[in-house]
C-alpha positions as MATLAB code, in Angstrom:
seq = 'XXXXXXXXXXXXXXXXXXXXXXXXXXXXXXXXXXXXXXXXXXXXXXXXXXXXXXXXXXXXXXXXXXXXXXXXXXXXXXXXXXXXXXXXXXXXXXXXXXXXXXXXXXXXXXX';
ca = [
       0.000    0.000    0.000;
       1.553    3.418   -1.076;
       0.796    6.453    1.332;
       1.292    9.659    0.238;
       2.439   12.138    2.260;
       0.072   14.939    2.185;
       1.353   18.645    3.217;
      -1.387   18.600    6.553;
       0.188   14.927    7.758;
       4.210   16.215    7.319;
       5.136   18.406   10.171;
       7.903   20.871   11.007;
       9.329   21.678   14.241;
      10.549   24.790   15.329;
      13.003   25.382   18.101;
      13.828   28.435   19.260;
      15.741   29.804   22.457;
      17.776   32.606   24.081;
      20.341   30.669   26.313;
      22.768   32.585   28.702;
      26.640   32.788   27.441;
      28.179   35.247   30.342;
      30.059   31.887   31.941;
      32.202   29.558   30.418;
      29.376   26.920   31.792;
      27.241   28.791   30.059;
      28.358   28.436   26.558;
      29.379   25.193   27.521;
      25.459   24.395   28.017;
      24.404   26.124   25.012;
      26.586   24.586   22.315;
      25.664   21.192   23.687;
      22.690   21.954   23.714;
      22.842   22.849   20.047;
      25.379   20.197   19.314;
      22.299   17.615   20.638;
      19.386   19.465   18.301;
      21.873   18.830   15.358;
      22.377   14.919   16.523;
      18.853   14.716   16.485;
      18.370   16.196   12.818;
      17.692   19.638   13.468;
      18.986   22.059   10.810;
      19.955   25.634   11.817;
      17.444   28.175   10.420;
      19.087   31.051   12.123;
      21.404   31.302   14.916;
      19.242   30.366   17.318;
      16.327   28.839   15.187;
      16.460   25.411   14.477;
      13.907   23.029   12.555;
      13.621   19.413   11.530;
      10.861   18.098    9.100;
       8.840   15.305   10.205;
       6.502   12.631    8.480;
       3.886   12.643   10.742;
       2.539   14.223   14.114;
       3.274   11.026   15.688;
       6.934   11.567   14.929;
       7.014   14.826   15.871;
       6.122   14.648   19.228;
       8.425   11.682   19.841;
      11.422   14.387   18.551;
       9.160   17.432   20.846;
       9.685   14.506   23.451;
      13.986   14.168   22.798;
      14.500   18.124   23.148;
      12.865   18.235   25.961;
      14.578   15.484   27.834;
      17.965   17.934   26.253;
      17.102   21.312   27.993;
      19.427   23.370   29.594;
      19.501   24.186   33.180;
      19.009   27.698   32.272;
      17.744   30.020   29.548;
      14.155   30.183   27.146;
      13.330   27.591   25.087;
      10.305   27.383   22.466;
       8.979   24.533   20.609;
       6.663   24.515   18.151;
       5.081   22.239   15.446;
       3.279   22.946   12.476;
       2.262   21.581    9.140;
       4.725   21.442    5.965;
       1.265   23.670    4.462;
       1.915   26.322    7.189;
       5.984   26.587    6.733;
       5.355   26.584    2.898;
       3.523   29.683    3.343;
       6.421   31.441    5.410;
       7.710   34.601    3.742;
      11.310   34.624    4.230;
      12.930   37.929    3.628;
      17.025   38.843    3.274;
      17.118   42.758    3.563;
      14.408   44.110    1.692;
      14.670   41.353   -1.069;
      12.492   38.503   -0.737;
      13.855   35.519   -0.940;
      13.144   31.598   -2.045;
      12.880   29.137    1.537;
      16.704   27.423    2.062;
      16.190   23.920    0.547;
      15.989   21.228    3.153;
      15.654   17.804    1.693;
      13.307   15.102    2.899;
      14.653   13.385    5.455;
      14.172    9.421    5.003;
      13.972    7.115    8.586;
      15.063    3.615    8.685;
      13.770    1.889   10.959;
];
């Protein structure tokens, strides 16, 4: 049986944070932290944006599930999820120009 994947089923999470970097523990913390998000398949979408593009909902939240289990001690972290429908209609902009989404292949799971 051949599913497709429709652009309401594949999902796109969005983490976001402001982490303290005054200490050396600090930054320590925060590019672990980042170091993990990128083990985990997260792409950067801006310093301190990053996303990962998910098959389903069900997937997602087991991902939503990993960063949390990763947060730092201290800092603001934001997680989001929404459809590849909603990200598709994201106006990204690069000065005044705008500008074409960055190209982020599918991502294939093996299980």
């Amino acid at each position: 049986m051949i599913t497709r994947l429709s652009e309401y089923r594949v999902m796109w999470i969005l983490v976001f944070f402001d982490l303290p970097t005054e200490t050396k523990k600090e930054r320590k913390a925060a590019a672990l932290f980042r170091k993990n998000l990128i083990q985990d398949g997260f792409t950067m979408f801006q310093f301190s944006i990053y996303i990962r593009n998910c098959p389903s909902m069900e997937n997602a939240q087991m991902h939503v599930r990993r960063v949390k289990a990763m947060l730092p001690d201290y800092g603001k972290v934001g997680i989001i999820c929404i459809t590849e429908k909603q990200f598709d209609s994201m106006e990204l902009f690069l000065g005044k120009k705008n500008s074409e989404l960055p190209f982020i292949g599918q991502q294939l799971e093996l299980f």
